[in-house]
Every structure is written in structure tokens, then in C-alpha cells.
N, C-alpha and C positions, 0 to 999 in steps of 0.2 A: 504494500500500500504506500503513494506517495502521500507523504504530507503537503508537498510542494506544488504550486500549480504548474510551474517552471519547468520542476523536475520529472514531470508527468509529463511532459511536450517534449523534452529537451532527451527524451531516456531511450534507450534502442527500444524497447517496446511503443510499438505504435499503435497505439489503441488507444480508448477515449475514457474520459472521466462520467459517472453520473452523480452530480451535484444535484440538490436543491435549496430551495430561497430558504434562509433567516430571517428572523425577527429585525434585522438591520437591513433587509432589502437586498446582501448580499449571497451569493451561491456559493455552496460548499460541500466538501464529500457527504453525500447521504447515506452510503454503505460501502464496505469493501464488494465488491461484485466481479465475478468472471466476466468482462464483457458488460457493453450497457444495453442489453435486450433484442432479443428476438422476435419479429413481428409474426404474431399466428391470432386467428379470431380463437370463440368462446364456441365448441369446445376444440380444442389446438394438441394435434400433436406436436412431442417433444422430446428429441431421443438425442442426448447435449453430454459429453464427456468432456469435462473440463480439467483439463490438466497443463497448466502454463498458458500458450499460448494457443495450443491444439485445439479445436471445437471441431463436433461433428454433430449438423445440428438438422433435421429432421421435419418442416412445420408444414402441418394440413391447413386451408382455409382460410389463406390470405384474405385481409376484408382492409377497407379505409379506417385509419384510425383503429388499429388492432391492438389486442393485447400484448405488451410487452412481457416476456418471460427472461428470468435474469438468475442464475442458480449463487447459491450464497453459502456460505462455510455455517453450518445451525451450530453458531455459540451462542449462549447466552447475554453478549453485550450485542451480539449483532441482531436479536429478537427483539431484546427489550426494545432497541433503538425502530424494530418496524413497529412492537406494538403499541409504542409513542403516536404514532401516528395511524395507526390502520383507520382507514372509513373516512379519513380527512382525505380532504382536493389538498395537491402538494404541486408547488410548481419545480419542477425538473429543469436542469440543462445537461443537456450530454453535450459533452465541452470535446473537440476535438484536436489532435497535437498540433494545431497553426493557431492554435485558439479564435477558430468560428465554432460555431455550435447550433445546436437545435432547442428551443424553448418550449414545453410544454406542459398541461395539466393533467394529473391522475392521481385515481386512488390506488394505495396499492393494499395487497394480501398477500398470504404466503402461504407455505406447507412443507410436511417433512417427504424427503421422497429416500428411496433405496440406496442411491449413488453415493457409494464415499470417494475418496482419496485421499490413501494413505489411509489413517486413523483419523482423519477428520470427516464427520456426517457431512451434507449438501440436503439443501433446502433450494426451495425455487420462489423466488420472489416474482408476484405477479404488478402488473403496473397495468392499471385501465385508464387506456388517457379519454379527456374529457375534452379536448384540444388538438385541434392540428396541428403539427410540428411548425414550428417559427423560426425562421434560418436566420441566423445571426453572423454576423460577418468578422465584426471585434468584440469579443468576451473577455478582455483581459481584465477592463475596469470593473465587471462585471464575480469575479472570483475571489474567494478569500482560503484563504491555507486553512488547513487545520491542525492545529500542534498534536505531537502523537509521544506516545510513550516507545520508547529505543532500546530500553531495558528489559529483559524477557522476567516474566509475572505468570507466576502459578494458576490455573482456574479451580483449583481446587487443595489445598492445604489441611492437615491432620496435627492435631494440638493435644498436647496433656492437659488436663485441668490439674494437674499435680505441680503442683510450682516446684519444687525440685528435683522434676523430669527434666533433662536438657531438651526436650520437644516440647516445652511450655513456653517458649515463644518463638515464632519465625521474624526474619531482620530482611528485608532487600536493599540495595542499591539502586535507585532509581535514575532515569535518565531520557530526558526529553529531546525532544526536535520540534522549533529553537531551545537549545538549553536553558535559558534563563524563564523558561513557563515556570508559573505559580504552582506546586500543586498542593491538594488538600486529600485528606482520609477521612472515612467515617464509615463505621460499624453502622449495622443496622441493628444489630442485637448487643450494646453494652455488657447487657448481661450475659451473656454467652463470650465475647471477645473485645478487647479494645484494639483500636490502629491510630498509632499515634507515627504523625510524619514531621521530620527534621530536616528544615531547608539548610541549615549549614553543615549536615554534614549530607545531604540526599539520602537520608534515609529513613525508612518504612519498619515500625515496629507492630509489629501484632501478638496479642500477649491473648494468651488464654483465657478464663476467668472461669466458666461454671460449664457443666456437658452441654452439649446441643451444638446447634449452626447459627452462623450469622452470614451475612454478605456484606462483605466490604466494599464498596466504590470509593476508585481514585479518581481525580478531575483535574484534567493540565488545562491551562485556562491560559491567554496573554492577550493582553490589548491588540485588535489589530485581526486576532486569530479567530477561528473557528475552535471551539473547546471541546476534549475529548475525555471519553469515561470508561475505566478498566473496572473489572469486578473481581473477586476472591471468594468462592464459597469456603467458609471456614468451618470445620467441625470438629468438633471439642469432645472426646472420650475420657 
């Protein structure tokens, strides 16, 4: 995933971004995605292996203004972030590497499907545009980055609630793109675990407290930027 809109245009891979609008008017990554959609109507076949750059894509029922299908890695921060939105009109650009682009409206859904790669599941994200694509010539002013976390983070972590187990608490080193992003910690369940983060020394404490699970969310935030959110399911034995 690039953070960069630059580096997404400027990168040997030449394929395109699918941003949509913020709350500031600006466009920014709305999901990691294989590719920004396939055009097939409702109901649409779709027979899509997504590995790099390789696509082998399959679609019944071409119609005006079709469904876009877009298959997506099913983790949990990449759900949360469609079930933020399902059932709202969302405005779209798929931003391409000369940065012109296409502007459009849809709702989107999703689903879990068979396909993995590697150990990661695939989900298929659906987009129903509401709009005809809008061809835009310069997108540059139009893009905003999104700060990304650089540091590799657990989805899932195991804890003592034994404070004198040395797996009563997990410690990471954190590390952003632009480095200098904000970021902030919080537990969802205190009483299950705390996460307490140290901007001078970049580091992430998560400490035990009682059995059970919590979810942690991290948040890199910078003026300027599009902000981003890591998760940590944490469970406490």
C-alpha cells in the first residue's frame, strides 16, 4: 500500500488508486484493494485471482453504470473501515498514474468469499455507482496522502494476567510514514488490558490487567494527512 500519492504514480507498478472524499473535500485511500474494480451488472460473474499484479478476471452482463467488484484482504481494520460506511453514497476517484482520474458515486457492500492467498482470506468488495464516471484531467490538487504505520503490529496478541509472567506485557517499536505523525493508543476494554504509547521513545506498551479480550486501536494522524487506524485483538489468560 502506498501512502504517497506521488509514490503510487511515480512506482513500477502501474495501476491506479481508489480514493474517496473526506470530511475536508479532499480524496484519499479508501481501502487497500487489488485493482480498482471490475465492471459486471447484478447478478455478475467473477472468477478474479489476485496475486501481485496477475488478474484473471471472468464478468457476465456488462450493463451502463455496473457494479464494480474489487476483492480485498478480510482483516478486521479493512471491515471495520467498509462497515463505517456501508449503505452511505460515497464519492470515489480512481486516481490514475499521470494523475487524471474518474469521479464517481456508490454505495458499497461486501462479502466473504473462498479465495485466499497465502494465509491471508479475500473478501470482495462491491461498489454500486449511483453516477457516471466523470473524467478528470488534473487530480493532483484534488489528493491527500495518508500516513501509514511502517512498523509490522500483531492482529492478535496473548497476555498473562499474572504480573510476574514475562508475557504480562507486550512492548512494540513503532514507526510511521511521514515519521513525525502523532500517534495515540486506547484499549477498549481497561479492564481487560491497558496501551499506553511513548512519543519519545516510539513506543507501545500493552500490559495485561484481568482474563478476557480487548481491542486496541492505534491512530497516526498529521496535519495535512489523511489518518490511519491499526487494531490488536488482545486476550488475557
Amino acid at each position: 500500500m502506498f501512502n504517497s500519492i506521488e509514490d503510487r504514480a511515480l512506482s513500477e507498478h502501474r495501476g491506479s488508486a481508489l480514493l474517496s472524499k473526506k470530511a475536508n473535500g479532499k480524496y484519499s485511500l479508501f481501502l487497500p484493494v487489488e485493482g480498482t474494480g471490475e465492471n459486471g451488472s447484478t447478478p455478475a460473474q467473477l472468477d478474479k485471482t489476485a496475486i501481485g499484479n496477475r488478474q484473471a478476471t471472468s464478468v457476465e452482463g456488462r450493463k451502463e453504470n455496473p457494479q464494480k467488484t474489487l476483492p480485498f484482504f478480510l482483516h478486521r481494520d479493512n471491515i471495520n473501515a467498509i462497515e463505517a460506511v456501508e449503505g452511505q453514497t460515497i464519492d470515489f476517484l480512481r486516481l490514475l498514474p499521470d494523475f487524471t482520474g474518474f469521479k464517481y458515486s456508490g454505495k458499497v457492500s461486501y462479502m466473504a468469499n473462498n479465495t485466499d492467498v497465502g494465509s491471508l482470506e479475500q473478501g470482495q468488495l462491491t461498489i454500486t455507482p449511483e453516477t457516471s464516471d466523470e473524467y478528470v484531467e488534473d487530480c493532483y490538487s484534488l489528493v491527500e496522502d495518508t500516513v501509514v504505520f511502517t512498523s509490522a503490529i500483531d492482529e492478535v496478541i496473548e497476555l498473562s494476567a499474572t504480573s510476574s509472567d514475562p508475557n504480562h506485557t507486550k512492548t512494540y517499536s513503532l514507526s510511521t510514514a511521514p515519521a513525525d505523525a502523532t500517534i495515540t493508543a486506547a484499549s477498549g476494554s481497561t479492564g481487560t488490558a491497558t496501551a499506553t504509547y511513548t512519543s519519545s521513545t516510539n513506543s507501545l506498551l500493552i500490559t495485561a490487567v484481568a482474563a478476557g479480550s480487548s481491542i486496541v486501536t492505534l491512530t497516526a494522524s498529521k496535519s495535512g494527512y489523511n489518518s490511519f487506524k491499526r487494531t490488536i485483538l488482545v486476550i488475557v489468560k
